[in-house]
C-alpha positions in Angstrom: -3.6 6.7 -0.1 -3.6 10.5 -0.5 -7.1 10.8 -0.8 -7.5 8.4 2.5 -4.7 10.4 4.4 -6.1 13.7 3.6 -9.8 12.5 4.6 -8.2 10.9 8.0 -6.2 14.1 8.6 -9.3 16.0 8.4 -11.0 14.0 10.6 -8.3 14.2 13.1 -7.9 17.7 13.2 -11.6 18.2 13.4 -11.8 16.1 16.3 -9.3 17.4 18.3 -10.4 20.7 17.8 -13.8 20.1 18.7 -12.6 18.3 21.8 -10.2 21.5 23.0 -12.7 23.6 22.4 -15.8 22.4 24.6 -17.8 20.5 21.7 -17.9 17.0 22.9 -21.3 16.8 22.4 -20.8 18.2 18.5 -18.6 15.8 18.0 -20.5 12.1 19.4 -23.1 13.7 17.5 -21.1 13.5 14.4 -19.7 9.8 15.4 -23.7 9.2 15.4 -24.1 10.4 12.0 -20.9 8.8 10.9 -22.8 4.7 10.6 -25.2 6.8 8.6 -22.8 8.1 5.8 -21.1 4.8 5.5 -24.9 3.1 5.3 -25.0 5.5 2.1 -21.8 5.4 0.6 -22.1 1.3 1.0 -25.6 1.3 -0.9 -24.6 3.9 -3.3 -20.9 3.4 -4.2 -20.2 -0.4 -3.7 -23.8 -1.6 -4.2 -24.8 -3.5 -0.9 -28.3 -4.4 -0.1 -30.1 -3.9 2.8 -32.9 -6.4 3.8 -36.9 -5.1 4.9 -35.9 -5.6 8.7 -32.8 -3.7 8.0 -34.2 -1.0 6.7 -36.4 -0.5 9.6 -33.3 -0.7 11.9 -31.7 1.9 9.4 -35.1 4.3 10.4 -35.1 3.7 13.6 -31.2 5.1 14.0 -32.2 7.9 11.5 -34.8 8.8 13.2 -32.5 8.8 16.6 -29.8 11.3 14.8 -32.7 13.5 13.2 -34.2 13.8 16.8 -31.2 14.8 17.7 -30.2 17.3 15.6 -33.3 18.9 15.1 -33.3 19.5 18.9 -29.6 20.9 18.7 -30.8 24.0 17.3 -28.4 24.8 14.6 -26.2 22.8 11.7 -24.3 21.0 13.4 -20.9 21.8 11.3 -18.6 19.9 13.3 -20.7 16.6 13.3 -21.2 16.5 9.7 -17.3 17.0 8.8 -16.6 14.2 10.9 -19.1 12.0 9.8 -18.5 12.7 6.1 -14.8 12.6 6.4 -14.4 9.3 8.2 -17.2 7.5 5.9 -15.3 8.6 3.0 -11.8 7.3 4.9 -13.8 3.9 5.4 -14.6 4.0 1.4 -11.3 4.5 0.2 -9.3 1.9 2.2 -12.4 -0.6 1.5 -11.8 0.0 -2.2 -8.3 0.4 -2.3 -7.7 -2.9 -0.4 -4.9 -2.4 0.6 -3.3 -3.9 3.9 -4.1 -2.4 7.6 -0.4 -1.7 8.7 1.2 -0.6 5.0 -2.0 1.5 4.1 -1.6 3.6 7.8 2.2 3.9 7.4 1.5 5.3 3.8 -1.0 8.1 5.5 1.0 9.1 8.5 4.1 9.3 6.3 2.4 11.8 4.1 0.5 13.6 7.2 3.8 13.4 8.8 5.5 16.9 7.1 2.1 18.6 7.5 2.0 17.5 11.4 5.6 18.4 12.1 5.1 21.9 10.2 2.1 22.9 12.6 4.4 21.8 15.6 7.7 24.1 14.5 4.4 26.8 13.8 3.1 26.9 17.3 6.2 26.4 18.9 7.5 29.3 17.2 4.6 31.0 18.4 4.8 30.0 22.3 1.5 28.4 21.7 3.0 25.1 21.5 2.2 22.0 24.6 4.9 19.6 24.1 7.9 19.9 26.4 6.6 23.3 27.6 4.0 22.1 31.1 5.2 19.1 32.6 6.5 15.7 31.8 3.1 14.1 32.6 1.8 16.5 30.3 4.2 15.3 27.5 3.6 11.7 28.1 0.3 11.7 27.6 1.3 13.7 24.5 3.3 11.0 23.6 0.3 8.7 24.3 -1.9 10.1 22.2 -0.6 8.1 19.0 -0.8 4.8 19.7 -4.7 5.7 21.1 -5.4 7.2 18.1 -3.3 4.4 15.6 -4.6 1.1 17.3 -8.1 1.5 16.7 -7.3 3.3 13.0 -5.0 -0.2 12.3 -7.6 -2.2 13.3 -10.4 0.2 11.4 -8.4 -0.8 8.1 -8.2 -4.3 8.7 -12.5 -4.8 9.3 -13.0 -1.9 6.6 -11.6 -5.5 4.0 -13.3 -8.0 5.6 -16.7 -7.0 6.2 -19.8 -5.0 4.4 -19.4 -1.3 5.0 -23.2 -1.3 6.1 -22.1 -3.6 9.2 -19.2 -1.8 9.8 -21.0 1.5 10.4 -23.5 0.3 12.7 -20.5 -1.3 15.0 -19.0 2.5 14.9 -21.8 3.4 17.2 -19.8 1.8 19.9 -17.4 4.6 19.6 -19.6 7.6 20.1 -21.6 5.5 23.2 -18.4 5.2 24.8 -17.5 9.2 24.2 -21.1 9.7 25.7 -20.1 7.6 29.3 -17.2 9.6 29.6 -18.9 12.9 28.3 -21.5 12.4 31.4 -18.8 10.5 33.5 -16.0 12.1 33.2 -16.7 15.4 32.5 -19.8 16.0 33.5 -21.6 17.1 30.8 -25.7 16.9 31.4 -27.8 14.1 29.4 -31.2 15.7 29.2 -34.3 14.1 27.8 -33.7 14.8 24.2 -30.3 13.2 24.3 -32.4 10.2 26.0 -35.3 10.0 23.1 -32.3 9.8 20.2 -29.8 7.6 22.0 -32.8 5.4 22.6 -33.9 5.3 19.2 -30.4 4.4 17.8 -30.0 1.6 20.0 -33.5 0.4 18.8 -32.1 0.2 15.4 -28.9 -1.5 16.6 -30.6 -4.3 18.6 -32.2 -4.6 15.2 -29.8 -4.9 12.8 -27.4 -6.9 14.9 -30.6 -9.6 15.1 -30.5 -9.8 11.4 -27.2 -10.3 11.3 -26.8 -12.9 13.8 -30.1 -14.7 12.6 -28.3 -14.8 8.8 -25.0 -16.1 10.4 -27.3 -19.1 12.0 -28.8 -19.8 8.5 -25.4 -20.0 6.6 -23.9 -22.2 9.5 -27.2 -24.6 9.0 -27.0 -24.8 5.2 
């Protein structure tokens, strides 16, 4: 539980300073690579097997993320901390096995001291948000834990109950829905390269999730 919190409390912070500091893109790129990592760590660490067609669904969304970040210019730093850091999250609750709801109580108890440190810090500093803008401002504070818990309960919960390799390639739900509202929302352009690599990814996910729901009809008709 220490090595998960301190993994999750990495990613966190990484995330939301990406986010406050104008790398959106940085960061769906590294929710991209994320399904990746946990591809890896699943074949490496707990020995799952990918089938032929799987594979080629597995190149196709490489291929997407490589475009990608080839065409981004530079390493992209942010992108890989989150993507390593939540892969090896996903690892340790899958091997810990330990239940959703006491496994995140344990890491937010023990990010807790940390969290209300840097709070008193900036505060101190007259840097701090909370209770210093407006009460709209502070309630959406506020509603910033439950965002971030829920799906992080429910993370925990599929991280038991399903192979790691599946469970990656549904996390690239989460960085399509960051792209809408990066385009949506804020405005942020969605050239041609962005096309070419988001295209590509979803090639491989049609892919794999065929596999998958072509094994699930063989086991139901055995």
């Amino acid at each position: 539980m220490v090595l998960s919190g301190a993994f999750i409390g990495i990613n966190w912070f990484t995330y939301i300073y990406a986010v406050n500091s104008n790398h959106i893109v940085e960061a769906s790129l590294g929710y991209y690579i994320n399904p990746m990592v946990n591809v890896l760590l699943g074949v490496v660490f707990i020995k799952e097997r990918l089938s032929r067609i799987q594979m080629i669904a597995v190149a196709f969304a490489l291929a997407g993320v490589a475009y990608l970040t080839i065409h981004y210019g530079r390493i992209p730093v942010i992108s890989l901390i989150l993507a390593f850091s939540f892969g090896f999250y996903g690892l340790i609750r899958k091997k810990a096995n330990l239940q959703s709801m006491p496994g995140l109580m344990v890491e937010t108890l023990l990010l807790a001291p940390i969290a209300l440190w840097y709070l008193w810090h900036v505060n101190t500093l007259g840097t701090g948000s909370f209770g210093h803008y407006s009460r709209f401002t502070d309630l959406l504070l506020l509603l910033g834990g439950p965002v971030t818990a829920l799906p992080l309960f429910w993370f925990g919960i599929a991280a038991t109950r399903i192979p790691l390799s599946t469970l990656g390639f549904i996390q690239y739900l989460s960085p399509t829905i960051q792209l809408l509202i990066g385009i949506f929302v804020f405005r942020e352009p969605f050239d041609t390269t962005y096309l070419i690599s988001f295209g590509l990814v979803w090639i491989g996910l049609g892919i794999y999730t065929n596999s998958i729901i072509q094994t699930m009809k063989q086991r139901r008709n055995a």
